[in-house]
Every structure is written in structure tokens, then in C-alpha cells.
Residue, then its C-alpha position, 0 to 999 in steps of 0.5 A: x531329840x530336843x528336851x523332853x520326849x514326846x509321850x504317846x498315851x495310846x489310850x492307855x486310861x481308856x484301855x484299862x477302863x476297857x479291860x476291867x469292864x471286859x473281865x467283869x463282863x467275863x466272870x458274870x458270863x462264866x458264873x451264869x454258866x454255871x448256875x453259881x449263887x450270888x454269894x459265889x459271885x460276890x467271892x469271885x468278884x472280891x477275889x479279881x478287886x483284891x488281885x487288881x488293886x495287889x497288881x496296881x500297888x506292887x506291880x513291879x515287886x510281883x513281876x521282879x519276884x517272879x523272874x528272881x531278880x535282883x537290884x543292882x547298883x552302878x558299881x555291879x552293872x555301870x554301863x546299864x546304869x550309864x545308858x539308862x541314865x542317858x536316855x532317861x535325861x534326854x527323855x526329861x523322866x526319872x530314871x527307874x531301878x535297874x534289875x538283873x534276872x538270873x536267866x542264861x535266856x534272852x529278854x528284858x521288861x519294863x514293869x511298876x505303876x508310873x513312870x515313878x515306881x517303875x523298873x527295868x529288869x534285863x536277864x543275864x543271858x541278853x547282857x551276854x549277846x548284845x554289844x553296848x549299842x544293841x543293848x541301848x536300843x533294848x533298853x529305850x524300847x524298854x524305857x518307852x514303855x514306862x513313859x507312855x504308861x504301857x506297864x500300868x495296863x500290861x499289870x492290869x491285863x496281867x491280873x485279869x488273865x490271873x484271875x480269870x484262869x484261876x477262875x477257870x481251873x477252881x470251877x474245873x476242880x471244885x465244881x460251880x453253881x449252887x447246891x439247888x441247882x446242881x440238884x434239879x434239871x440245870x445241873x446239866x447246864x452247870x456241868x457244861x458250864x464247868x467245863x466251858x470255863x475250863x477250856x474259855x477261861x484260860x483262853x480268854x486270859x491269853x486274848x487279853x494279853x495278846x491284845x494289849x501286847x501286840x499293839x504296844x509292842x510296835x509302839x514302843x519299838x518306833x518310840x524307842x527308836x526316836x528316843x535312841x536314833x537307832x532304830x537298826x540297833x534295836x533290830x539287831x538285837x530283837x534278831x539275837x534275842x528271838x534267836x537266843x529264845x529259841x535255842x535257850x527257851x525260858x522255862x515255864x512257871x506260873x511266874x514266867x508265863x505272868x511275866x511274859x507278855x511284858x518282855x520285849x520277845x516271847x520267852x518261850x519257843x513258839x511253833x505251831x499252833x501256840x504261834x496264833x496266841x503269841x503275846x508280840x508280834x512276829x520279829x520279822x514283822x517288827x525288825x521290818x518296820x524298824x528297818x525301814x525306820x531307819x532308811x528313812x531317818x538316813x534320808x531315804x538312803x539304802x542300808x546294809x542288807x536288811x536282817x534276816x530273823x536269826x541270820x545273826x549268831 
């Protein structure tokens, strides 16, 4: 690839104008429900303003806060730093801050609001089972996703689902409506109401997420893959992460559950009915896709055996 990389939008711009509207539209649907004054309203409304324009401004403080990681220099980390820096050179961008999260899981993410304010956050446990040339192909995915400005909407959709579970757990907890309606016949509407947003809420916040997630997901492997020219390096490694992450499962925080739709591999293991609101695609899928990347920048030529997910230990 020749000078500067060839950026792919994806609408981002749009999306994210898209998802604000959605959320909007979501907290006056559940504030209906309930039967809620328009002073409740308005709280829940400067609530989601404040939680976005916090997510927008220190994204990457939030995400690199919630995993515990911490900033490392070339001397602790050189061959992160090395291939970063390569990539980030032959894409004409700025290299972004390198973070280490201290989780014997396997993952990494991209978070920050421009591709000037961003960072690359890898785990400890994926430093361990990638070779240098997986681990490239981690990192360019990763770096494809501050470049065509992924990580601006992945933090907004990451403060809707915030705000809109919150928003389902305080009525839950607190009740919603106000007090002359839970005093006459809509009281039994309110209730309903409290009860559905209990249940929608959440749920709601996990369809954002996933939507947002599975398509940029598949971008950000193709680009990622043009950028390195190894498309089949960053299948190998999706193979160990997704095994790695299902023998060594992340634990469940508010933090981690925040963070995950921005790493490269569901942290947590996924089985049953929980697969349907996975927030990236299935690895198969996308190890699939990259192997056929691959046959055809080889010329059309065949590879090696094509990987099976966790055929590699």
C-alpha cells in the first residue's frame, strides 16, 4: 500500500446522528410508559446530554479506566511500539498511545474520539499467545478502527446503552410517573410501563451495541488486512483469541460488559441463547472471510488448510 491509507467512513457521521435520535426516541417512549412528569423527563434527558458529552470528551480515559490498564513506553512494550509505529507510518496517521490491561484474557481495543486522541489497549493475556506476526494483524485491525473513526461511534453507542440501562433499572428500583398519575386509573399503566422498561431497556442498549459492532467489525478486519497485507495473520490470531476467551473468560463488570463491544473478540463465553446479542460476529464467519482475503491477494492461488475455530492451541 502506497502513501496514505485509503480511509473507509462508513457513515460514521450519519450513524451517530442516527443513534442520538434513537436514544431520544427511546427515553420518551419509556417516559410515556410510565406516565413520568415532564420534570422527569427533562432529569433524564440532562442525564443522557451529560453521559454523552462525558463519553465524547474522555472516551478513552473511561474505556483504559474500566480495564485497569496502564500506558506504556517503547522500553516496556518495543515490539508493540515498533509495529504500531510502522503501520501508523505506512497509513500517514498519528501513532496513538499504547496501553497494557493487566488481564491474563485475550483481547485488545481501539478507543478516543479522533484518530488524535486515540488509543490501543492490548491485554496481557493476548501478548502471551500471539507471535509477532499475529499480533500485527491485531493491532492493524485495531488501528483500522481509529482511522475510519469507529471508536467516536462505538463511544456514543457505548454512552446510549449506559444511559439507557440506567435508565431501566432507576424506574425498576424507583418507580416512574408522576404522583397524580400513579394516584388515579394509569397508575396501572405506569406500573406496566415500569416494568417494561425494565426488561426493554436493557435489551435495547445490548441492540445498539450489537448493531454498531457487527458491521464494523467486518470492516475493520478487510482494512486492517489491506494495511498489513496479511489477512491470514489476523485469522490465526482471531482462531487463538476466540479460543483463549472461552477457556479464560473475562469477568464481568460494569466496566468490562462497557468495554466489550470495543475489543476485537467477545470477552465473555457465549453459549446459548446469549449468542443472538453477541456484539461481533461469529469468528468463523470472519476467519472465513479473511481467508478468502487472502487466496485471492495470493493470486487466486490455494492456501494451507483453511483454519478451524479453535483448531489452534
Amino acid at each position: 500500500m502506497n502513501g496514505k491509507v485509503r480511509v473507509h467512513g462508513h457513515f460514521n457521521g450519519l450513524k451517530t446522528t442516527l443513534l442520538f435520535g434513537l436514544m431520544w426516541a427511546i427515553i420518551m417512549l419509556i417516559w410515556w410508559a410510565t406516565g413520568g412528569s415532564r420534570g422527569t423527563l427533562g432529569i433524564y434527558i440532562l442525564i443522557g446530554l451529560g453521559t454523552t458529552f462525558a463519553s465524547y470528551w474522555f472516551s478513552d480515559k473511561l474505556a483504559i479506566a474500566s480495564m485497569g490498564a496502564h500506558e506504556v513506553s517503547e522500553q516496556q512494550a518495543p515490539e508493540i511500539y515498533g509495529i504500531v509505529r510502522e503501520l501508523s507510518a505506512k497509513a500517514g496517521k498519528p501513532m496513538p498511545r499504547i496501553y497494557i490491561a493487566p488481564t491474563m484474557s485475550p483481547n485488545a481495543f481501539a478507543t478516543g474520539r479522533n484518530e488524535r486522541h486515540a488509543a490501543v489497549c492490548c491485554t496481557q493475556g493476548i501478548l502471551q499467545i500471539l507471535n509477532a506476526r499475529e499480533l500485527r494483524g491485531v493491532l492493524g485491525h485495531e488501528l483500522m478502527h481509529v482511522y475510519n473513526h469507529d471508536i467516536l461511534t462505538s463511544a456514543v453507542a457505548s454512552a446510549m446503552a449506559t444511559v439507557i440501562s440506567y435508565l431501566g433499572y432507576s424506574l425498576m428500583y424507583f418507580g416512574g410517573g408522576s404522583r397524580d398519575s400513579r394516584d388515579n386509573n394509569s397508575g396501572g399503566l405506569g406500573l406496566i410501563g415500569v416494568l417494561l422498561s425494565a426488561i426493554l431497556a436493557p435489551l435495547a442498549a445490548s441492540l445498539i451495541q450489537m448493531a454498531i459492532s457487527r458491521t464494523r467489525e467486518y470492516d475493520a478486519d478487510e482494512d486492517g488486512s489491506l494495511l498489513t497485507g496479511d489477512p491470514e495473520a489476523l485469522a490465526s490470531a482471531l482462531n487463538k483469541i476466540s479460543y483463549g476467551a472461552q477457556t479464560t473468560p473475562m469477568r464481568k463488570t460494569a466496566g468490562t460488559q462497557s468495554v466489550s463491544a470495543m475489543m476485537i473478540a467477545n470477552p465473555f463465553s457465549s453459549v446459548g441463547f446469549s449468542k443472538l446479542f453477541s456484539t461481533h460476529p461469529p469468528t468463523d464467519q470472519r476467519i472465513a472471510r479473511l481467508m478468502q482475503m487472502a487466496q485471492e491477494m495470493n493470486g487466486g492461488q490455494p492456501l494451507a488448510a483453511p483454519y478451524s475455530v479453535h483448531a489452534l492451541r
